[in-house]
C-alpha positions as CSV (number, residue, x, y, z in Angstrom):
1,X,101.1,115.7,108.4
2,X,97.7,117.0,110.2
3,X,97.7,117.6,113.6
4,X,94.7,115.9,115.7
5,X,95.1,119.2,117.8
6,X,94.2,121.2,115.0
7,X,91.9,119.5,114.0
8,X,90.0,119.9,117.2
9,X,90.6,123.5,117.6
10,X,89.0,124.3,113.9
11,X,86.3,122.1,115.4
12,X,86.1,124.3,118.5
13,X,85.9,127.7,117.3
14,X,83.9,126.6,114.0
15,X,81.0,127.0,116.8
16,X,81.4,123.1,117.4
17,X,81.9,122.0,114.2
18,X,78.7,123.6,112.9
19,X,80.9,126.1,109.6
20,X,82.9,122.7,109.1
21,X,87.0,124.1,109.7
22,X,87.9,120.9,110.5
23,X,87.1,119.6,107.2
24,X,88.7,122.1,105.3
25,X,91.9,121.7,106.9
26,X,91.7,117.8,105.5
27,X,90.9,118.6,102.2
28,X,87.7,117.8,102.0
29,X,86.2,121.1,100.6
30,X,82.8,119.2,99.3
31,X,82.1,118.6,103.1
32,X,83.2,121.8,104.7
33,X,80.6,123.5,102.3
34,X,77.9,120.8,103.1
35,X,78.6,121.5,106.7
36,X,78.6,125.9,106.6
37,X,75.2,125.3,104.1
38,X,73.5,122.7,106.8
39,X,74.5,124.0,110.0
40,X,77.0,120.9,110.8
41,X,73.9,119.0,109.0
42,X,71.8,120.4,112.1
43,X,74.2,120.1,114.4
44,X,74.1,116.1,114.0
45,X,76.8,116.1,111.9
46,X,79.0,117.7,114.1
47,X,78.3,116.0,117.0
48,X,79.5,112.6,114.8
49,X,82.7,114.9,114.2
50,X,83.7,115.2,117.6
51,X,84.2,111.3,117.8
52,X,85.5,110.6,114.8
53,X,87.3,113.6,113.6
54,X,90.9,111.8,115.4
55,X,90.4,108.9,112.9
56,X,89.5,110.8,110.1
57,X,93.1,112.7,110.5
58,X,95.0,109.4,111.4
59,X,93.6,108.3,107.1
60,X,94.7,111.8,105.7
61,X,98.4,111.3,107.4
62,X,97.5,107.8,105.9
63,X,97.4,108.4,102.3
64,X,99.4,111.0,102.3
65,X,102.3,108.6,103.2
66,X,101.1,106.1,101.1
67,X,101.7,108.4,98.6
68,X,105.0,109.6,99.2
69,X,106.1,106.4,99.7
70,X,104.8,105.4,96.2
71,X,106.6,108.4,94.8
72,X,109.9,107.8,96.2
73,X,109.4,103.5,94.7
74,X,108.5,105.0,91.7
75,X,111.9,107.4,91.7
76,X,114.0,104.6,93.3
């Protein structure tokens, strides 16, 4: 599981989202490149992030145990 708090902190000392941390640590490698290229897409992007970043964590604990839980059905 991802921690919200850790999520934040990347987002902190990433200068405010603006080299992307926070999206690295979900997985989402694609993005975290976008961001360090773009500047947290001038800054923009970033901003969005501070709002939404909680959510995006609460999906990636989502799936994830959506997927263990289709592992374990599939063993059981």
């Amino acid at each position: 599981m991802k921690s919200k708090g850790i999520a934040y902190l990347l987002w902190l000392i990433s200068i405010f989202g603006w080299l992307g941390f926070q999206h690295f640590y979900l997985g989402k490698t694609g993005k975290g490149i976008i961001w360090i290229l773009t500047g947290g897409v001038f800054g923009i992007g970033s901003l969005v992030d501070l709002f939404t970043l909680g959510g995006a964590v609460d999906n990636y604990n989502t799936k994830e145990e959506l997927k263990t839980i289709r592992t374990n059905a599939l063993r059981g």
